[in-house]
LODREN-249407 format. One record per residue: y, x, z of N, C-alpha, C, O in turn; residue number from 1. Coordinates in pm, whole numbers, always signed. Each point is the difference from the previous one (the first is absolute). Layout:
+---------+--------+--------+----------+---------+--------+---------+--------+--------+---------+--------+--------+------+
! n.north ! n.east !   n.up ! ca.north ! ca.east !  ca.up ! c.north ! c.east !   c.up ! o.north ! o.east !   o.up ! nudo !
+---------+--------+--------+----------+---------+--------+---------+--------+--------+---------+--------+--------+------+
!       Y !      X !      Z !        Y !       X !      Z !       Y !      X !      Z !       Y !      X !      Z !  NUM !
...
+---------+--------+--------+----------+---------+--------+---------+--------+--------+---------+--------+--------+------+
//
This chain:
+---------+--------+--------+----------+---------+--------+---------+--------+--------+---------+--------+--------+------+
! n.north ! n.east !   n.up ! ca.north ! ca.east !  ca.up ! c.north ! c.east !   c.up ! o.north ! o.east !   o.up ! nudo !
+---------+--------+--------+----------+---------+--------+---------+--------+--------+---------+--------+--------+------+
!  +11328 ! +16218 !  +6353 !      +79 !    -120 !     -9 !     -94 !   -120 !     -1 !    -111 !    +14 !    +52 !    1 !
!    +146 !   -136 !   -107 !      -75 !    -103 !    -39 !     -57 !    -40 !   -117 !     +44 !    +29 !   -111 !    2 !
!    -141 !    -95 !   +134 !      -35 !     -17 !   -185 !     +87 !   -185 !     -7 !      -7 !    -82 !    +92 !    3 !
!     +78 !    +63 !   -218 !      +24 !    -103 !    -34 !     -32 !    -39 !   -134 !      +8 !    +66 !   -103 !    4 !
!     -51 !   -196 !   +124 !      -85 !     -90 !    -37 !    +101 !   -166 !    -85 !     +31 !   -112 !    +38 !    5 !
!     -20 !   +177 !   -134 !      +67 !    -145 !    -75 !     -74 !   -102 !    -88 !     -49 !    +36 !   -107 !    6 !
!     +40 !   -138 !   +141 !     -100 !    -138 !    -31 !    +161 !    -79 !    -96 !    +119 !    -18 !    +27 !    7 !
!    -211 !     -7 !   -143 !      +79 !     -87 !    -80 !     +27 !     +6 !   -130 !     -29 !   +110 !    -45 !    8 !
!     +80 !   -196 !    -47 !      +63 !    +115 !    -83 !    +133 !    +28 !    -33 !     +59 !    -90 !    -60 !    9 !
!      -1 !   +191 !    +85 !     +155 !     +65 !    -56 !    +121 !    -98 !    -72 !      -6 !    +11 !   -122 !   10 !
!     +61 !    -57 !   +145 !     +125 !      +3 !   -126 !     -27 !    +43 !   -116 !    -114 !    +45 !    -13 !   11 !
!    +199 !    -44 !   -104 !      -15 !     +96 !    -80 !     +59 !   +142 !     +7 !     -33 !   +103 !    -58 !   12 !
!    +146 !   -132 !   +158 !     +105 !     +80 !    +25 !     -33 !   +115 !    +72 !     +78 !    +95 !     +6 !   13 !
!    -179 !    -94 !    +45 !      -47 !    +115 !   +131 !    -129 !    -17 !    -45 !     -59 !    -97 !    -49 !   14 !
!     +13 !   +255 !    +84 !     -176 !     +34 !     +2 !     -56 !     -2 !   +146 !     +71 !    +20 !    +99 !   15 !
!    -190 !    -43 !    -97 !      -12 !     +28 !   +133 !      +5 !   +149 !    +66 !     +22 !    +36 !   +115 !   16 !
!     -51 !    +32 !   -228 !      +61 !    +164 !    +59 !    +119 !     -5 !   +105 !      -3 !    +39 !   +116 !   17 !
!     +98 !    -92 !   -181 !     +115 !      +6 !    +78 !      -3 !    -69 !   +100 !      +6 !    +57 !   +109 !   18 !
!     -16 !   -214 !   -118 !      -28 !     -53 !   +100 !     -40 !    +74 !   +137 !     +77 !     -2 !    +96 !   19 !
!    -215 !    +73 !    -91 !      -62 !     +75 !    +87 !    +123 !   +119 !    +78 !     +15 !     +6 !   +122 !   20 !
!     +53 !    +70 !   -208 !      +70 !    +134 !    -34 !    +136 !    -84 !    +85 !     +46 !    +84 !    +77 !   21 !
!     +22 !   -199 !    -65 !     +113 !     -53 !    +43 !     -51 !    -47 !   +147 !     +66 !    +19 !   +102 !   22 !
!    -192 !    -82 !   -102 !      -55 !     -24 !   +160 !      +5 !   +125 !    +78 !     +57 !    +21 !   +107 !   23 !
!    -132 !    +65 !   -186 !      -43 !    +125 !   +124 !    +114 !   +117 !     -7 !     -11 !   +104 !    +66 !   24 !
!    +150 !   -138 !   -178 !     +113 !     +90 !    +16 !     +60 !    -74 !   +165 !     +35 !    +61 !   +101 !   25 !
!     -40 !   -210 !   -128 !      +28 !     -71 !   +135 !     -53 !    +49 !   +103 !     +74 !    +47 !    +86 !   26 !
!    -211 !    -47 !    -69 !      -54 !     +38 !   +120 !     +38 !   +151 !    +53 !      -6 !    +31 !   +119 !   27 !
!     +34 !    +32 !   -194 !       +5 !    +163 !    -16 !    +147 !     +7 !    +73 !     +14 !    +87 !    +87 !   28 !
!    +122 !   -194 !   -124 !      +87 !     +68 !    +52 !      +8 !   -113 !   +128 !    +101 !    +15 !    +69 !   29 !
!    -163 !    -90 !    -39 !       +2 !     -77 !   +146 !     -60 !   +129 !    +91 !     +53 !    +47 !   +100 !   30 !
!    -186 !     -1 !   -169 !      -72 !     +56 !    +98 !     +54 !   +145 !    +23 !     -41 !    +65 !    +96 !   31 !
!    +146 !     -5 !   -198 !      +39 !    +124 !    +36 !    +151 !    -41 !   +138 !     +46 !    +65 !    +95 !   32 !
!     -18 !   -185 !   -147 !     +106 !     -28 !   +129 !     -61 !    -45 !   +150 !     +77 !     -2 !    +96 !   33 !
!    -213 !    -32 !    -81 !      -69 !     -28 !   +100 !     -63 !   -156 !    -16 !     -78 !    -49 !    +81 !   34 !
!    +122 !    -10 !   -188 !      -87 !    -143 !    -10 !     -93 !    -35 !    -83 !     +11 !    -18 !   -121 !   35 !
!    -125 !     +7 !   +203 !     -129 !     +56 !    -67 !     -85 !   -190 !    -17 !     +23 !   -104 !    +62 !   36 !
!     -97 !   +129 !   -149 !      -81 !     -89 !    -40 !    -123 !    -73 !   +143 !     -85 !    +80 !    +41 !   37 !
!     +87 !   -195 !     +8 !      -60 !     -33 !   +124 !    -141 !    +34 !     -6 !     -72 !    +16 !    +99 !   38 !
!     +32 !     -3 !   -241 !     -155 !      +1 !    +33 !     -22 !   +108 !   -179 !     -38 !    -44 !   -108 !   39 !
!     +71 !   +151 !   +134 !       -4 !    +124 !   -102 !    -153 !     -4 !    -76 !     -13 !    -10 !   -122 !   40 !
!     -77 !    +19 !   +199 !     -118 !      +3 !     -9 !     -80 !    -86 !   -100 !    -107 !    +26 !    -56 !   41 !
!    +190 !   -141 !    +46 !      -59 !    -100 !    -67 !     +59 !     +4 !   -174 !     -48 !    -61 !    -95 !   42 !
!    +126 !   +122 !    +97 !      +73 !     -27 !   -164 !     +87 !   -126 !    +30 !      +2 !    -81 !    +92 !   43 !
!     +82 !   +100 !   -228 !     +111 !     -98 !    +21 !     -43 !   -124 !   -145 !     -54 !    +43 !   -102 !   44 !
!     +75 !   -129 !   +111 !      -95 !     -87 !    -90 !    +165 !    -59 !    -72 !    +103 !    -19 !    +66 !   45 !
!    -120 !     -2 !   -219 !     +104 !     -30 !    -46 !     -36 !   -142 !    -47 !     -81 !    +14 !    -91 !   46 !
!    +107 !   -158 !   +113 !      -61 !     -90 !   -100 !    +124 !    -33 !   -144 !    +112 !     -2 !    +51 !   47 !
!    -106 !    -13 !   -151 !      +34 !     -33 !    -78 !     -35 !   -149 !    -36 !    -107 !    -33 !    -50 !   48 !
!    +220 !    -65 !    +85 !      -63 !    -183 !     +3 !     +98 !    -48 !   -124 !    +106 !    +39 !    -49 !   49 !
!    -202 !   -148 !    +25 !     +111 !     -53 !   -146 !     +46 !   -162 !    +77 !     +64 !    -85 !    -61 !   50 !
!    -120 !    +68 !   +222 !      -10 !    -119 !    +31 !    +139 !    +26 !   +115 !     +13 !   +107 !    +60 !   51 !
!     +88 !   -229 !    -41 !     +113 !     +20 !    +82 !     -47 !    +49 !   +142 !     -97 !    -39 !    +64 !   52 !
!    +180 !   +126 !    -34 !       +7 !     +55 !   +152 !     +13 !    -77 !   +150 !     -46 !    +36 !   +109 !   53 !
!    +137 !   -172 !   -151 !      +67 !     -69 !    +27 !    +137 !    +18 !    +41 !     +74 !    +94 !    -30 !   54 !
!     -40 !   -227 !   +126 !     +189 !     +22 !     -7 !     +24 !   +122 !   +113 !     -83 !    +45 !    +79 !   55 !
!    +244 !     +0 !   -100 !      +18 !     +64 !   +100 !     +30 !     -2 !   +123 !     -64 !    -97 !    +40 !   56 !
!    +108 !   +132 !    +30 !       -4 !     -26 !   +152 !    +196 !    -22 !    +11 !     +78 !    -90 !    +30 !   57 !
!     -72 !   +209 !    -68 !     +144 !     +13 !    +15 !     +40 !    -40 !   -140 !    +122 !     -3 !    +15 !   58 !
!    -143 !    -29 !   -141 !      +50 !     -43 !    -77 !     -59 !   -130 !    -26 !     -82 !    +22 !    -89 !   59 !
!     +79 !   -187 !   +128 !     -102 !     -60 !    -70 !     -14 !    -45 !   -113 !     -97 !    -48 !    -58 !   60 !
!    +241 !    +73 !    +16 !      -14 !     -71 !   -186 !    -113 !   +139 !    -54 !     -93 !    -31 !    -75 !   61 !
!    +105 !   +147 !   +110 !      -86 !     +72 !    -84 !    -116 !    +14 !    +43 !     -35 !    -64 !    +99 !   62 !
!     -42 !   +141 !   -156 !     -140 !     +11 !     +9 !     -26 !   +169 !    +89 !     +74 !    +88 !    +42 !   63 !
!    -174 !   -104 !    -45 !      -18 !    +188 !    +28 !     -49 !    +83 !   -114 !     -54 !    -44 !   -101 !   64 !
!     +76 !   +152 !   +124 !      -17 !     +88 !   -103 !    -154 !    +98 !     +2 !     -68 !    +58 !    -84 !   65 !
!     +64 !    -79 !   +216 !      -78 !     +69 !    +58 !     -14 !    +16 !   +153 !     +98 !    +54 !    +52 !   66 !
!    -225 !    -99 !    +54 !      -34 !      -1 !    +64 !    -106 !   +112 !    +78 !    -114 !    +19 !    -44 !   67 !
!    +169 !    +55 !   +167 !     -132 !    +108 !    +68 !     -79 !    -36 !   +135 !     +65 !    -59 !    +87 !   68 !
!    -148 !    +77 !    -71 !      -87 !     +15 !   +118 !     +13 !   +148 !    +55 !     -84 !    +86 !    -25 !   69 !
!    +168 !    -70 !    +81 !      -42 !    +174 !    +77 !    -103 !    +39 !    +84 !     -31 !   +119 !    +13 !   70 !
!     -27 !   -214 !    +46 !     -119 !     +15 !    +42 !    -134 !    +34 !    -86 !     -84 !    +88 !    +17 !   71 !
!     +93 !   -177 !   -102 !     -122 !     +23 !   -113 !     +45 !   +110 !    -96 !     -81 !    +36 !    -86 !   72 !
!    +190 !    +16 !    +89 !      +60 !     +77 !   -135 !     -45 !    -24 !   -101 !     -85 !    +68 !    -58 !   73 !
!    +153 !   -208 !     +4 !       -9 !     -36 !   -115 !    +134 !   -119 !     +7 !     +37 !    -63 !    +99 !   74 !
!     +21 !    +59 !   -248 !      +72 !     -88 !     -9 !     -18 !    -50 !   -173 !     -62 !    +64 !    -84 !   75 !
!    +141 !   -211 !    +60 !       -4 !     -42 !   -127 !    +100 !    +26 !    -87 !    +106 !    +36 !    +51 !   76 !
!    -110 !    -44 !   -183 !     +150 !      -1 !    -40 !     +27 !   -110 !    -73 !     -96 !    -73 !    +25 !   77 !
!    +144 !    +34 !    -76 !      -27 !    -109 !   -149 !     +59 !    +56 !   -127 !    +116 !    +38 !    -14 !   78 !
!    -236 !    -39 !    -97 !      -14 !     +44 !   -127 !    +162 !    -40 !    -69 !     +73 !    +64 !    -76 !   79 !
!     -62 !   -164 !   +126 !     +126 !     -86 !   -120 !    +138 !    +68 !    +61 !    +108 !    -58 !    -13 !   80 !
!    -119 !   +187 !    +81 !     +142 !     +24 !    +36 !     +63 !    +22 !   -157 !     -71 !    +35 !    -94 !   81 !
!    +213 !    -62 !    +83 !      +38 !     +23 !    -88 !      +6 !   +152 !   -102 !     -20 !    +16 !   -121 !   82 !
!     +45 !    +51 !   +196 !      +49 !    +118 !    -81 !     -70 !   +194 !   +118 !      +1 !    +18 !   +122 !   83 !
!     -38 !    +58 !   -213 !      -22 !     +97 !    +55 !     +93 !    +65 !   +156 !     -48 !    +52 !   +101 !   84 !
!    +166 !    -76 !   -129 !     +109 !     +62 !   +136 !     -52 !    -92 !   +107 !     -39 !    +45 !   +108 !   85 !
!     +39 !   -192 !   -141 !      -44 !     -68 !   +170 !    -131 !    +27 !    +24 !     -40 !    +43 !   +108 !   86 !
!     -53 !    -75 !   -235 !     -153 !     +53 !    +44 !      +8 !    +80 !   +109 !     -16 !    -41 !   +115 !   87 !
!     +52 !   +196 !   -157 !      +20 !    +126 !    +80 !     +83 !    -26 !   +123 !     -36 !    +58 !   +102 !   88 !
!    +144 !   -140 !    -96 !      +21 !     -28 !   +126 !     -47 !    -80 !    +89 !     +45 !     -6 !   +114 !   89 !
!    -145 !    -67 !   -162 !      -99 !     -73 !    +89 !     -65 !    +83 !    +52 !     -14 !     +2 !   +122 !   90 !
!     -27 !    +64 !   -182 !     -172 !    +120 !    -19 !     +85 !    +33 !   +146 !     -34 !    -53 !   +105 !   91 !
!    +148 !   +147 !   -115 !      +34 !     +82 !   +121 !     +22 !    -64 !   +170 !     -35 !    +45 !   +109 !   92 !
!    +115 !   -179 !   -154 !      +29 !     -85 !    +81 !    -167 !    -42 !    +49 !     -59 !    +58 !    +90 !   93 !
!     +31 !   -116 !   -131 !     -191 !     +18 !    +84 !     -16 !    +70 !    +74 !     -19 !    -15 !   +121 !   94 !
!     +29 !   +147 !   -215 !      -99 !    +118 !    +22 !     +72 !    +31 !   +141 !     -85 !     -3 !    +90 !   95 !
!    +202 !    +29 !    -46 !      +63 !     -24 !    +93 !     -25 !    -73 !   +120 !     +30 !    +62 !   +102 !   96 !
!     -81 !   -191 !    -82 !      -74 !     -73 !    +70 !    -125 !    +47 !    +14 !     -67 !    -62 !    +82 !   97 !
!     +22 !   +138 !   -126 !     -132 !     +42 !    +55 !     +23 !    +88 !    +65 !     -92 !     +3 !    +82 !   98 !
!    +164 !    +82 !    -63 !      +38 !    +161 !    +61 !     +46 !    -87 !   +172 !     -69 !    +14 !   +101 !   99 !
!    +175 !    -84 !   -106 !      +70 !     -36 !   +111 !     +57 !   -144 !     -1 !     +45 !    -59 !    -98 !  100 !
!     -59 !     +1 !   +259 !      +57 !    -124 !    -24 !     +92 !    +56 !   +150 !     -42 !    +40 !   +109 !  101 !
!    +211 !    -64 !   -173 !     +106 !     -58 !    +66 !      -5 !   -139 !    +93 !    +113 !     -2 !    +48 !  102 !
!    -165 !    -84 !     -9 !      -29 !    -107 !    +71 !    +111 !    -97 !    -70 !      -9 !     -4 !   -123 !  103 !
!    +105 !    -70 !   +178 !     +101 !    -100 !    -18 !     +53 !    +37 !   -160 !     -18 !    -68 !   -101 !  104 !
!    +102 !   +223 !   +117 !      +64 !      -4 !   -115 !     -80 !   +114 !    -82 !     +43 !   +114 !    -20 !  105 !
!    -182 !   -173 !    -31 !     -101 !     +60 !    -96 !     +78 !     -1 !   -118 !     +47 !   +107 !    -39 !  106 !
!     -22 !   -236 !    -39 !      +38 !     -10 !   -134 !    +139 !   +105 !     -9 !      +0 !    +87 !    -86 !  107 !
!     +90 !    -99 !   +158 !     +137 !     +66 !    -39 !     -55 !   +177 !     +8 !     +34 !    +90 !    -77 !  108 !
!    -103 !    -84 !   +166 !      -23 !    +170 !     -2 !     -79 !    +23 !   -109 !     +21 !    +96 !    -74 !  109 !
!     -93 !   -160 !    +60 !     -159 !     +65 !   -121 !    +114 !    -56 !   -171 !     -21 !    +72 !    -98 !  110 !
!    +114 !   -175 !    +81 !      +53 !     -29 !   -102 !    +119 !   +119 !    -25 !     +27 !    +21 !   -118 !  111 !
!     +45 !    +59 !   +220 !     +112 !    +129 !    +42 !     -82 !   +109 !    -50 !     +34 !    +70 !    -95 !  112 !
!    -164 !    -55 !   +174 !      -57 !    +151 !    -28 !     -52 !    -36 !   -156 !      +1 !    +93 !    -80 !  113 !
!     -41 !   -210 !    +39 !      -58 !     +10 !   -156 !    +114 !    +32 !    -58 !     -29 !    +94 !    -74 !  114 !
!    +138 !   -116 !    +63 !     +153 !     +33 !    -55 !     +18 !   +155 !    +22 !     +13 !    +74 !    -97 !  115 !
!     -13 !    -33 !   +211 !      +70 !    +128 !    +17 !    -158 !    +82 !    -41 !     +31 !   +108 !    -51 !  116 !
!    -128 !   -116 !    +54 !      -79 !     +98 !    +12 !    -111 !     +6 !   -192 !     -77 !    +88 !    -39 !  117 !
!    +107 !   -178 !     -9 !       +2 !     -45 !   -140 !      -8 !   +139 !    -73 !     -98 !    +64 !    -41 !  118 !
!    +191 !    -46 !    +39 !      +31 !    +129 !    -77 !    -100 !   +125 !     +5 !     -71 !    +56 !    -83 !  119 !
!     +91 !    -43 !   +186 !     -113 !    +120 !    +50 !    -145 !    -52 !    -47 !     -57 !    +80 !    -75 !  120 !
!      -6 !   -184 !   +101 !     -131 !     -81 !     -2 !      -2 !    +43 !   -136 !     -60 !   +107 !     -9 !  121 !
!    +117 !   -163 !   -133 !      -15 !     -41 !   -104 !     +32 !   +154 !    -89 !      -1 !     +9 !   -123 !  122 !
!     +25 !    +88 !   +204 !       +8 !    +157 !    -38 !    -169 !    +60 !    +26 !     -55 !    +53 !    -96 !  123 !
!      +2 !    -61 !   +185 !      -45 !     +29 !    +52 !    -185 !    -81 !    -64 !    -104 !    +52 !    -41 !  124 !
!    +144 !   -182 !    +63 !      -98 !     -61 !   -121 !      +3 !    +26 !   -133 !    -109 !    +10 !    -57 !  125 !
!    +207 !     +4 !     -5 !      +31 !     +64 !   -135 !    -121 !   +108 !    -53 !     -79 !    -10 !    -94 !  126 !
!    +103 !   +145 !   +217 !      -54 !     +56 !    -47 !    -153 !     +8 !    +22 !     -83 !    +64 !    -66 !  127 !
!     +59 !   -166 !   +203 !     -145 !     -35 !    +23 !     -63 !    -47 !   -157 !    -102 !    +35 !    -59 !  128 !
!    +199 !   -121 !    +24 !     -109 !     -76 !    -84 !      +2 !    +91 !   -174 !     -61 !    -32 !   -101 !  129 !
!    +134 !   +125 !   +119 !      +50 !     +73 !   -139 !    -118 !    +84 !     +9 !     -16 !    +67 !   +103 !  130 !
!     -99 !    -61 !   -233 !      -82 !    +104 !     -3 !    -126 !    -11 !    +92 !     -72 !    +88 !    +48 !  131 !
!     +67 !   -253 !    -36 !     -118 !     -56 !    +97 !    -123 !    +76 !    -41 !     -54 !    +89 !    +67 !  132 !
!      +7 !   -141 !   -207 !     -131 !     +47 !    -61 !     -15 !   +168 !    -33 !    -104 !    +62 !    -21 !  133 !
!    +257 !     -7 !    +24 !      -37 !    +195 !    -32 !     -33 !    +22 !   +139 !     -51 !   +108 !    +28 !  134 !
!     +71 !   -188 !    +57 !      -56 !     +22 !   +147 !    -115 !     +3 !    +51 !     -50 !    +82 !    +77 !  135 !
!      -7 !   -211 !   -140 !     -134 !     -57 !     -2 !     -92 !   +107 !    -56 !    -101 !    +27 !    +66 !  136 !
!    +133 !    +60 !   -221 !      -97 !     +37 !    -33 !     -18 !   +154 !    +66 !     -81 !    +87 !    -34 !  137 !
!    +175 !    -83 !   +131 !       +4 !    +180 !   +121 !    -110 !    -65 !    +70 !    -105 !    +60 !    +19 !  138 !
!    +125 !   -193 !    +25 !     -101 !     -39 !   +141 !    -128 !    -30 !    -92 !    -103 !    -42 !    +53 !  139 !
!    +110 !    +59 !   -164 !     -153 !     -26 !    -74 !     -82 !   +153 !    +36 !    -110 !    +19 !    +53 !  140 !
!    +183 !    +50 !    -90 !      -55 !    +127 !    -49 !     -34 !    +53 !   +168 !     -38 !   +117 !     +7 !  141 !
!     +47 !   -178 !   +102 !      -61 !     +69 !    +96 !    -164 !    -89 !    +18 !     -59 !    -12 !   +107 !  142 !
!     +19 !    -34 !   -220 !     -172 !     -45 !    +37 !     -58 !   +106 !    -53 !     +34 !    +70 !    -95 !  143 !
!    -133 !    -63 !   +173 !     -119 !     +81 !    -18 !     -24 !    +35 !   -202 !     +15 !   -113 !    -48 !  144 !
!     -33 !   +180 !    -32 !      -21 !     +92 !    -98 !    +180 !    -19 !    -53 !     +46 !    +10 !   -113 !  145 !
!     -15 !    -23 !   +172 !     +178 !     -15 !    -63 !     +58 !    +89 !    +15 !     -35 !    +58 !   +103 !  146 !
!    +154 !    +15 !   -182 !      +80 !    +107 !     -8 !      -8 !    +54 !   +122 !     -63 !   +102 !    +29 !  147 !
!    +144 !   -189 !    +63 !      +72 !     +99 !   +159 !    -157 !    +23 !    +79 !      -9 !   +103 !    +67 !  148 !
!    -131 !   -208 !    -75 !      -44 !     +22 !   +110 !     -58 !   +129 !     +9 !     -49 !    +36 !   -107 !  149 !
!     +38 !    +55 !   +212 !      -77 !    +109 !    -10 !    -136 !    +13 !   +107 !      +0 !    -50 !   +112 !  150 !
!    -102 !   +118 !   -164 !     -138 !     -15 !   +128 !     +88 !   +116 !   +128 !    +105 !    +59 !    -24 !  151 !
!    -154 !    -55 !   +109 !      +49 !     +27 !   +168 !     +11 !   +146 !    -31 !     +70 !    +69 !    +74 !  152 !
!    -153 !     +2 !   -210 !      -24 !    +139 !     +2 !    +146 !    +58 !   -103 !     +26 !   +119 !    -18 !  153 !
!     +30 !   -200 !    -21 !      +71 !      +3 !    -95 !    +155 !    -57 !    +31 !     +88 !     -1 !    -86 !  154 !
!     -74 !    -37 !   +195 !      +89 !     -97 !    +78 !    +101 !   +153 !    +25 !     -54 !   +106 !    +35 !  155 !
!    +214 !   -120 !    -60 !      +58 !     +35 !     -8 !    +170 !    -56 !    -22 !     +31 !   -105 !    -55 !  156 !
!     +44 !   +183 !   +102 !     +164 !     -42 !    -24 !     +39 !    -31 !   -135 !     -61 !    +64 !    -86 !  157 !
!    +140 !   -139 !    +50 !     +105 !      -6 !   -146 !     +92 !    +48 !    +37 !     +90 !    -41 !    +73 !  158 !
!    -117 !   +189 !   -154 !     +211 !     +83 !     -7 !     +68 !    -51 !    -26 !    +113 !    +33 !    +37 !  159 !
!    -134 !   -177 !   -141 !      +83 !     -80 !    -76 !    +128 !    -65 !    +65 !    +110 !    -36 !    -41 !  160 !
!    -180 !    +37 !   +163 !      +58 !    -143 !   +148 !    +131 !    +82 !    -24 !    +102 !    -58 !    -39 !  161 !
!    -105 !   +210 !    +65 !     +208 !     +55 !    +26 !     +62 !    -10 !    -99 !    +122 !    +16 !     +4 !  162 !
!    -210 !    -54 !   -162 !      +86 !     +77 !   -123 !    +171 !   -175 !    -34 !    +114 !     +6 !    -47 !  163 !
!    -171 !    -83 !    +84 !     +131 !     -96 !    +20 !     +77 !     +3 !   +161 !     -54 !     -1 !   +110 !  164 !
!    +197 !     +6 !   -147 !      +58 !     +64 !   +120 !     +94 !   -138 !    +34 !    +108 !     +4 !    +58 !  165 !
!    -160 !   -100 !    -96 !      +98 !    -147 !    +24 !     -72 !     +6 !   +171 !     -98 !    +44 !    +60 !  166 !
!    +221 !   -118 !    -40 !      +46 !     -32 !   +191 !    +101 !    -92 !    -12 !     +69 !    -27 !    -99 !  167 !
!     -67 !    -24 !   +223 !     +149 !     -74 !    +14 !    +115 !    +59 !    -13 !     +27 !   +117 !    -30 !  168 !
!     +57 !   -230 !    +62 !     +175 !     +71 !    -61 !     +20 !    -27 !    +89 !    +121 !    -22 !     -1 !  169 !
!    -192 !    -13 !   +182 !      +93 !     +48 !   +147 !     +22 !   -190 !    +39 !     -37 !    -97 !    -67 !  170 !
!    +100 !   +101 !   +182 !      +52 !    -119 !    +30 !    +180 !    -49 !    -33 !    +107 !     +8 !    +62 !  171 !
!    -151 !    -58 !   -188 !     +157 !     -36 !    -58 !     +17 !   -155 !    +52 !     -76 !    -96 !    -12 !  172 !
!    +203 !   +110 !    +72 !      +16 !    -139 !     -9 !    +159 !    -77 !    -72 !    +115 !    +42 !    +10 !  173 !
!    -162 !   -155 !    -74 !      +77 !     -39 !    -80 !     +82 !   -107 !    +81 !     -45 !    -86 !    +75 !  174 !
!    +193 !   +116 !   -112 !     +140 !    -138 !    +98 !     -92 !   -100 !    -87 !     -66 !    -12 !   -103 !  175 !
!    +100 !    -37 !   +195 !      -13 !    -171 !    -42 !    +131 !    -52 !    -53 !     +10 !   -118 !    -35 !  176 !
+---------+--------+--------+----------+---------+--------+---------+--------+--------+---------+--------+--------+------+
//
């Protein structure tokens, strides 16, 4: 995938764990539908600004919430959003603009799919960001004198891998 990269600091309301875990749940279900990030390679850069975005295009009494470059894959957000639910719907609504641009009617499609596709994203980040650090300390233990690593003479399978039998539950799909 990508590495992403958040500059700033947080709300109080959100960690940047999540933050990260809600971008790349975004990228994850653009790119499993075919809309992929323009420049993957580079990481997706998150800025966190406490300074206005400016006005909107289509709204001008308001401001923006958040602004992307899809070319550079990076976009801003602004710190002072009010409350955790829009935060997160900025985060997606971005993150969205980086995957694909609609031409004329960008805003109505990328503002539709942040609505309809929400749900799934914020399941899916949930559990990205749940159990970040018991994660961290598996990817510790593969350095050199650490639990998992083994020398080349000693290199062998974990029986362990079959003894949990979790899988998916199939392709369910839910009426709308």
């Amino acid at each position: 995938m990508t590495e992403i990269i958040v500059n700033g600091k947080c709300p109080a309301y959100i960690k940047k764990e999540e933050v990260r875990a809600i971008v790349l749940a975004t990228i994850t279900v653009m790119a499993y539908h075919g809309h992929y990030l323009k420049r993957p390679q580079d990481g997706v850069k998150v800025c966190i600004s406490k300074r206005s975005l400016g006005k909107n295009r289509l709204n001008p009494e308001g401001e923006n919430g958040g602004l992307a470059w899809r070319g550079l894959g990076m976009f801003k957000i602004k710190r002072g959003i009010r409350n955790k639910p829009a935060f997160t719907t900025i985060l997606i609504h971005e993150s969205i603009h980086l995957c694909e641009s609609w031409g004329d009617s960008d805003e109505f499609i990328v503002s539709t799919l942040t609505d309809r596709l929400k749900e799934s994203i914020v399941e899916i980040a949930e559990e990205l960001a749940s159990n970040t650090y018991r994660r961290a300390a598996c990817f510790a233990h593969t350095n050199p004198n650490m639990a998992y690593h083994k020398s080349e003479d000693e290199d062998c399978y974990n029986d362990e891998q079959w003894s949990n039998k979790k899988t998916t539950s199939g392709n369910k799909s839910i009426a709308a």
